[in-house]
C-alpha positions in Angstrom: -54.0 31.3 75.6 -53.6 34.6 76.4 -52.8 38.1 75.0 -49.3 38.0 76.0 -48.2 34.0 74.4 -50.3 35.3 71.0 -47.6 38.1 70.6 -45.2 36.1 71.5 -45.9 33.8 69.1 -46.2 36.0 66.5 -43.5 37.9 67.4 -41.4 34.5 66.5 -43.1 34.0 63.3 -42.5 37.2 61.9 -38.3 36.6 63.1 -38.3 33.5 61.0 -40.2 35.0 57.8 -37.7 37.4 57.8 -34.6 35.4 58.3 -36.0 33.5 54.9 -36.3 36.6 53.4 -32.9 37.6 54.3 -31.6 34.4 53.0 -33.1 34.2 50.4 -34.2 30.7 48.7 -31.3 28.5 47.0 -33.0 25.7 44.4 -31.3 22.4 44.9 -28.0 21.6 42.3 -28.9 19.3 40.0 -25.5 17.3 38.7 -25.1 17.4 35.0 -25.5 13.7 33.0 -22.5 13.4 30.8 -23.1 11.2 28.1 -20.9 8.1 27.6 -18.6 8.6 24.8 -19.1 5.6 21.9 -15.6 4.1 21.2 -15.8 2.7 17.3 -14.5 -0.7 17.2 -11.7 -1.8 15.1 -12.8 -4.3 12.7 -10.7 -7.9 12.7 -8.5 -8.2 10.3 -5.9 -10.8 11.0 -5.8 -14.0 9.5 -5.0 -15.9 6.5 -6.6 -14.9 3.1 -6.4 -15.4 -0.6 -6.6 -13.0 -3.7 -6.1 -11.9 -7.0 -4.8 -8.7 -8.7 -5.1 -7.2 -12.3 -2.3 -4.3 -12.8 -0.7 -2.1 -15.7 2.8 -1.2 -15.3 4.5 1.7 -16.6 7.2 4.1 -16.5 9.9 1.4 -16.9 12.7 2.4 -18.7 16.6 0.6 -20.3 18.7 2.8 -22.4 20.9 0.1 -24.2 24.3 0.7 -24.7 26.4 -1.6 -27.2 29.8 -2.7 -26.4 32.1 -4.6 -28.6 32.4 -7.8 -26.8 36.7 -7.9 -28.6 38.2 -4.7 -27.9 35.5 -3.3 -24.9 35.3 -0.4 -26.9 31.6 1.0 -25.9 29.9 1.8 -29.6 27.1 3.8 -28.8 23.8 3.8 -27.6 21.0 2.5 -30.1 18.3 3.4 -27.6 16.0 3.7 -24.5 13.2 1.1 -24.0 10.2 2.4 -22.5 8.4 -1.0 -20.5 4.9 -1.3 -19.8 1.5 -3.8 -20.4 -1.0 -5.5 -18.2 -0.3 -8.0 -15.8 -2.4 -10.1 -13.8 -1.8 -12.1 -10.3 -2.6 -14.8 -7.7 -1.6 -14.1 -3.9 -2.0 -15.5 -0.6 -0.6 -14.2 2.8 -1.1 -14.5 6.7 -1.8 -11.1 8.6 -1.5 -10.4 12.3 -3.2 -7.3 14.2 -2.3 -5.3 17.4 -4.9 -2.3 18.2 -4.9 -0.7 14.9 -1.9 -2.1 13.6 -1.6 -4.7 10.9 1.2 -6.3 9.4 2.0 -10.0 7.7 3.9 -11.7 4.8 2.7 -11.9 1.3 3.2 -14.4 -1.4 2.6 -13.4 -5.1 2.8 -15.0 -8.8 2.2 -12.9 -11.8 2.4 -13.2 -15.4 1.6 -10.3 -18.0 3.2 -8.4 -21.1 5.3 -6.2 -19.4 7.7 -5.5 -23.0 9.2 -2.3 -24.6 11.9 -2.6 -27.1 14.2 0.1 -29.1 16.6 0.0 -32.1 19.7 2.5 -33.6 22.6 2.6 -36.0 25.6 1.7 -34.4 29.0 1.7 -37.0 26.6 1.6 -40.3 24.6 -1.6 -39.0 20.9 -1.4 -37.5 20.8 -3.0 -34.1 17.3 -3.4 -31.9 16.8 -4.8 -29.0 14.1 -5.9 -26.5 12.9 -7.3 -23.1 9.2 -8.8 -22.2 8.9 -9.5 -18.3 7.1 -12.9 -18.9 6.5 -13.4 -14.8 7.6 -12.7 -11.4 7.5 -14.6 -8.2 7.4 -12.6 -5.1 7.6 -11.9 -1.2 6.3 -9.2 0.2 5.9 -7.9 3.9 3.1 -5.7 3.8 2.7 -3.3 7.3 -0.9 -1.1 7.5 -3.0 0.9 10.0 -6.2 0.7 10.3 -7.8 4.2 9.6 -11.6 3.4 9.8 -13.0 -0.1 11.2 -13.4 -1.0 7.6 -10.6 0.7 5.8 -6.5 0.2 6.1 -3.7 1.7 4.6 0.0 -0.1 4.2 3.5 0.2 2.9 4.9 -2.5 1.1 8.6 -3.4 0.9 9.7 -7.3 -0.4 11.7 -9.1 -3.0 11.1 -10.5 -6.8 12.0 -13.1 -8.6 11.5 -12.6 -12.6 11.8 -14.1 -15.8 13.1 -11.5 -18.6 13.1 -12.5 -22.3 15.7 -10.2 -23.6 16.9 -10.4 -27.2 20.0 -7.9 -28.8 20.7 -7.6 -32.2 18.3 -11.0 -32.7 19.5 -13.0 -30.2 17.8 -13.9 -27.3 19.5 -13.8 -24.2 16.8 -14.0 -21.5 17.6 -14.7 -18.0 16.3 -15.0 -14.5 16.6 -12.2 -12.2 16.2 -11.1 -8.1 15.1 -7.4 -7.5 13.7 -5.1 -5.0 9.8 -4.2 -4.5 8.4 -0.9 -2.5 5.3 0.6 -2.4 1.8 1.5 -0.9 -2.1 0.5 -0.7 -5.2 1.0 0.7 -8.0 -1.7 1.0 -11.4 -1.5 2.2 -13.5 -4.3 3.8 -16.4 -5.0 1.9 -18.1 -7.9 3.5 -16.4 -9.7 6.4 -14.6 -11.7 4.3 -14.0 -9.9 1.1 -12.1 -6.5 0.7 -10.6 -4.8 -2.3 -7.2 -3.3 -2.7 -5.7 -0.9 -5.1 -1.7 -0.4 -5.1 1.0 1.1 -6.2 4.6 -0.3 -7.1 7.8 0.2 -8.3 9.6 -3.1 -9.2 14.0 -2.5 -9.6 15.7 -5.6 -11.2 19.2 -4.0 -11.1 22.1 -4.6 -13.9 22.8 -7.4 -16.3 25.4 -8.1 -18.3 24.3 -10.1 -21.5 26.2 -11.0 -24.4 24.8 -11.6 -28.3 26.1 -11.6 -31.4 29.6 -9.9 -30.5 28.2 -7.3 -28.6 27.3 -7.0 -24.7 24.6 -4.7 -23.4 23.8 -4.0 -19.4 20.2 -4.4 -18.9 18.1 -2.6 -16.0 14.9 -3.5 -16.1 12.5 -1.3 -14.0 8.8 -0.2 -14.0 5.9 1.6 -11.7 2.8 -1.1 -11.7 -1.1 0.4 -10.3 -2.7 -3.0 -9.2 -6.4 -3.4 -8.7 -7.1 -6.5 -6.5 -9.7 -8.6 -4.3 -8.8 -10.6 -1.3 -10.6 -13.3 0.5 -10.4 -14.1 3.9 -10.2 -17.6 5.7 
């Protein structure tokens, strides 16, 4: 090889070296690793499932008016009654669940000591009265959305059925009644197949006209109920 290849060569090298230079050098990219996003799964909830409930209901109140059952002539009042006492429950219901949603019927018995009673002075005479709500039958339709996989809330809107002992001026004049239920809950899964509710109500038995010893009186029987419960699943 002679003188004249050598700087040629050389010559060559030192074009590329600088080109590089020129350039400069560019690291590969690297692409960034997005991490896949957990989705928490909704737990089941549908089906059929069993329960019981053990409430307190307060808040009810029936002012009693006395009418003169002869003339119509309204007397007086003798009172309000102020309803409340613990109650206790058996239910059973059928639920069915789309994405989050939950919703189903609900049948429910209870029995308790809702009572209150009041008394007054109508035309010189002492009058009382009072009412006991000895038990209630009832339908609910109960519609939730599941919050967490293990926790739902719900509004509840349905009918009742319930048997009032009512007694005026020491007669009794009980009677059966239909009303309307509303309300809202929460319950929380504690094992696959238990879960445990708590509740709130308001029960509305509307107007009655009942008629003892001469007189008549409109009852209206309401009350608030806070129910503690545990259901089982099938």
């Amino acid at each position: 090889m002679n003188v004249k290849h050598l700087t040629m060569m050389a010559a060559s090298l030192a074009l590329g070296a600088g080109a590089a230079s020129a350039g400069g050098y560019t690291p590969p990219v690297a692409e960034p690793v997005i991490a896949p996003v957990a989705v928490e799964p909704v737990a089941n909830w549908a089906g059929g499932y069993a329960g019981v409930t053990l409430g307190y209901a307060f808040g009810g109140s029936d002012r009693v008016g006395i009418t003169d059952v002869a003339t119509e002539t309204l007397l007086g009042d003798i009172g309000e009654m102020e309803l409340d006492g613990v109650n206790g429950g058996v239910r059973a219901g059928y639920r069915w669940q789309r994405d989050n949603w939950v919703f189903g019927p609900e049948l429910g018995y209870e029995i308790g000591d809702i009572k209150g009673d009041t008394s007054g002075v109508i035309g010189g005479t002492e009058l009382g009265a009072d009412a006991k709500v000895k038990n209630m039958l009832a339908l609910r339709f109960k519609t939730g959305y599941v919050v967490r996989p293990d926790t739902m809330v719900y509004g509840i809107a349905g009918w009742g059925r319930a048997d009032i002992d009512y007694e005026v001026a020491g007669e009794d004049v009980g009677y059966d009644t239909d009303g309307y239920i509303v309300g809202l809950g929460v319950e929380k899964q504690l094992t696959d197949r238990m879960s445990m509710t708590a509740e709130y109500e308001y029960a509305n038995f509307g107007k009655e006209r009942l008629e003892a010893a001469g007189y008549t009186t409109e009852a209206t029987v309401d009350y608030s109920n806070i129910k503690l419960g545990l259901n089982f699943r099938f």
